[in-house]
Backbone bond lengths (Angstrom), bond angles and torsions (degrees), N, CA, C in turn:
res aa  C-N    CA-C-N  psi(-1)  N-CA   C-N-CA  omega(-1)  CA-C   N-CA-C  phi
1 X - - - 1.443 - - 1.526 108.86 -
2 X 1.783 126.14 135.88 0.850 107.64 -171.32 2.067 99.17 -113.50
3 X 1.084 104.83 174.29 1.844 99.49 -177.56 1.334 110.24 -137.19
4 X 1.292 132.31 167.70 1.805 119.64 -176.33 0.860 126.25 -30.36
5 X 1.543 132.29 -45.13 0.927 130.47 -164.51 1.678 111.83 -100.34
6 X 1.204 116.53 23.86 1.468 119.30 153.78 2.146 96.50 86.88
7 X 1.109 124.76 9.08 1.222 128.79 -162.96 1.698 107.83 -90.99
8 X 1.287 138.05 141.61 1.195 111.23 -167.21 1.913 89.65 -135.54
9 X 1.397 106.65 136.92 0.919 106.05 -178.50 1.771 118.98 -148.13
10 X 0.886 148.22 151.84 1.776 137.83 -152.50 1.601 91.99 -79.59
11 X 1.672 115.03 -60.85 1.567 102.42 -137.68 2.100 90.39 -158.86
12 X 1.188 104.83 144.56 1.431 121.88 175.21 1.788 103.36 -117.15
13 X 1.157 120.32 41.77 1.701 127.02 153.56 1.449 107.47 -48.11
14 X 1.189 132.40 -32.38 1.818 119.94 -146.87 1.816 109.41 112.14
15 X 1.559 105.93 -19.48 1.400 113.90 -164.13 1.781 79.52 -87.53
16 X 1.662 121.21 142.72 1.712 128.24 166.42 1.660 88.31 -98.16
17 X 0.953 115.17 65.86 2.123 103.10 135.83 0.936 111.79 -47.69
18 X 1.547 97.01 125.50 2.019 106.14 144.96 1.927 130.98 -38.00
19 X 1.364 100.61 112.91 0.738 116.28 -174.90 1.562 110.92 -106.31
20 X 1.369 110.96 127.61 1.828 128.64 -175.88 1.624 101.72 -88.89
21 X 1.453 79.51 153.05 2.001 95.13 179.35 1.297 110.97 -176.59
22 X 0.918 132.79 158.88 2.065 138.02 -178.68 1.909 97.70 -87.00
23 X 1.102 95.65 133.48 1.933 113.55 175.78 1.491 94.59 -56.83
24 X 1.094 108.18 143.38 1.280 128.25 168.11 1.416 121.41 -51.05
25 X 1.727 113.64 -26.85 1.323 118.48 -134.57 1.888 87.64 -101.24
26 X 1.849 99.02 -63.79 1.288 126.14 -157.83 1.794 100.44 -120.11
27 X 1.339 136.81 8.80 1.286 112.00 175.01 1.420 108.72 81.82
28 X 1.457 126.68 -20.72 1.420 100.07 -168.20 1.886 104.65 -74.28
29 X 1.226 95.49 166.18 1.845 116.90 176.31 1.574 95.05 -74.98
30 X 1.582 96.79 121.95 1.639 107.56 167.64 1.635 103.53 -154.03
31 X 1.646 114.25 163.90 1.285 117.94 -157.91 1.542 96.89 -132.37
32 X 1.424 126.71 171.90 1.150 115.54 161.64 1.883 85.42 173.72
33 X 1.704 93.40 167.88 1.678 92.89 -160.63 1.505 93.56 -114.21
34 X 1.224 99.52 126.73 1.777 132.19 172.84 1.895 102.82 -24.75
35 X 1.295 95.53 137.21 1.811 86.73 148.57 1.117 126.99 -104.25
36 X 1.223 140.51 -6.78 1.322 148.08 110.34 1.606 117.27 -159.17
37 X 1.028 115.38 -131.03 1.311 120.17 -141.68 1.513 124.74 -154.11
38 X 1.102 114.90 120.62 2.013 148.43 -157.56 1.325 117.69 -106.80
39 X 1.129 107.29 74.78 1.381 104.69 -164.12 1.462 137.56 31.58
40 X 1.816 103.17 61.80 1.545 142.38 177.54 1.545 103.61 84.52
41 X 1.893 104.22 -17.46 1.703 83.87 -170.71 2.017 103.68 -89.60
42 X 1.557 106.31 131.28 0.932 125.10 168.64 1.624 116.06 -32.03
43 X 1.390 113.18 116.19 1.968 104.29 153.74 1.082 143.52 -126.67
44 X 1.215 123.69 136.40 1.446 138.13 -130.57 1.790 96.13 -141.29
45 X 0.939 116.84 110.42 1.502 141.90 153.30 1.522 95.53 4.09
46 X 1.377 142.47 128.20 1.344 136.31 149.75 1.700 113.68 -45.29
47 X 1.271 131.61 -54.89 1.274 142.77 -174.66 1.499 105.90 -57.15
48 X 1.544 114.02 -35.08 1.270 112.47 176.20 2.018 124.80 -62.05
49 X 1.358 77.15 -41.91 1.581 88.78 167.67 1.411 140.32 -61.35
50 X 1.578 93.79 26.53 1.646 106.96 177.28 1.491 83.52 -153.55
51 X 2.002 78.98 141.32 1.491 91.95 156.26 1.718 134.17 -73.02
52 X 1.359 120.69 172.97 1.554 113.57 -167.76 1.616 107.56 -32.56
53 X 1.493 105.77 -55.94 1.386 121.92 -140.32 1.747 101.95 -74.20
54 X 1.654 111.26 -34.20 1.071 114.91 -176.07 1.433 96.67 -76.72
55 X 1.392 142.07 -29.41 1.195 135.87 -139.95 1.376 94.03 -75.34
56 X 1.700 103.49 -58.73 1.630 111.64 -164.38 1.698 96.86 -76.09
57 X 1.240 138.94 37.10 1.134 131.91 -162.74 1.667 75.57 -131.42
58 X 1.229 117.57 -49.21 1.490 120.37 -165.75 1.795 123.21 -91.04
59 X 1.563 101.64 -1.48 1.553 129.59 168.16 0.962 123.69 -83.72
60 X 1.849 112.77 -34.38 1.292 141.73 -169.49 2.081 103.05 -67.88
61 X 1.801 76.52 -55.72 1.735 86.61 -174.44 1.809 114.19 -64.37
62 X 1.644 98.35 -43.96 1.167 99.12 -174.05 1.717 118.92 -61.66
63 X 1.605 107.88 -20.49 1.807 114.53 176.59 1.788 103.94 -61.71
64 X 1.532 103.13 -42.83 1.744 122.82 -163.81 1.796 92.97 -62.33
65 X 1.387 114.25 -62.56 1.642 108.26 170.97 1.229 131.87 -29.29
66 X 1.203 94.23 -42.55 2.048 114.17 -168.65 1.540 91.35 -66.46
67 X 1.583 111.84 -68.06 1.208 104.65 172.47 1.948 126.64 -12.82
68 X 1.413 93.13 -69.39 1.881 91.51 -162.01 1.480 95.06 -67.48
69 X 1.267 132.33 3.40 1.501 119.65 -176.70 1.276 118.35 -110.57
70 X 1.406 124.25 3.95 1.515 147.48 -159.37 1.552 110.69 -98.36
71 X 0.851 146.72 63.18 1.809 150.44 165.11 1.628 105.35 3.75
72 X 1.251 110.61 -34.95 1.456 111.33 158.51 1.799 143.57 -74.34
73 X 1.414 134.26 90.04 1.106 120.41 -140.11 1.830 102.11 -79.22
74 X 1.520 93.48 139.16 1.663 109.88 178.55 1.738 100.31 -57.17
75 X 1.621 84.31 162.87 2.023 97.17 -166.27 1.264 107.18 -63.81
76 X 1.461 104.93 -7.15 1.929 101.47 -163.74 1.552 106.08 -95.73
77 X 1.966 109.33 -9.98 1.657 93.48 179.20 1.052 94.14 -78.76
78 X 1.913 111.41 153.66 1.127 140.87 169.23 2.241 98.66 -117.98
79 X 1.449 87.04 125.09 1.802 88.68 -159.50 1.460 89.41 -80.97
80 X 1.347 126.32 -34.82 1.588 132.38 -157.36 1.627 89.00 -88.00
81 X 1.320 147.20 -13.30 1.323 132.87 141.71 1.235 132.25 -18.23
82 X 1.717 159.98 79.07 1.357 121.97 -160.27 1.469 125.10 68.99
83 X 1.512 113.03 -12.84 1.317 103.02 -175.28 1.684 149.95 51.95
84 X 1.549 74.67 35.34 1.922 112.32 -174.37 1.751 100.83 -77.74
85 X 0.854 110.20 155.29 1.820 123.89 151.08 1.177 109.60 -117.41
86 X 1.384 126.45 153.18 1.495 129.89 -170.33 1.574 94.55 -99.31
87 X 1.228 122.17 136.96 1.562 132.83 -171.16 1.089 112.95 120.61
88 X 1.604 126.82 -44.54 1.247 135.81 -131.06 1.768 90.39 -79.95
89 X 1.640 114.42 142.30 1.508 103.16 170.79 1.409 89.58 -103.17
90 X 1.540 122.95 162.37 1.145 134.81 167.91 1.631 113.09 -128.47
């Protein structure tokens, strides 16, 4: 049976079957078993919804974000660059 969101799964008894779906990242076919269940639609971890490669591909970026939002400047600013300060809004 398939449901809006394209997820295909046998049966909502109480039993978590593996439930199939395309990675978030790259499309490939991957499965993984529900923690339960939202009115029949299956839920499954966001992080789960990528395969390995996309995952740490998408951990990677999400660490790099944290960065520009952190009051603390990452090891890679150089302040005497341009003559920036890290904080500063412009």
């Amino acid at each position: 049976m398939d449901n809006k969101n394209g997820l295909k799964f046998t049966s909502s008894d109480g039993e978590f079957s593996p439930v199939e779906f395309d990675c978030w990242g790259c499309g490939k076919e991957m499965s993984a078993v529900p923690f339960g269940y939202d009115d029949g639609e299956p839920l499954i971890d966001n992080n789960e919804r990528y395969c390995p490669k996309c995952l740490d591909r998408r951990l990677k970026n999400l660490e790099r974000a944290r960065e520009y939002e952190s009051d603390v400047p990452p090891s890679w600013f150089d302040p005497t660059y341009a003559g920036e300060r890290w904080g500063e809004d412009y």
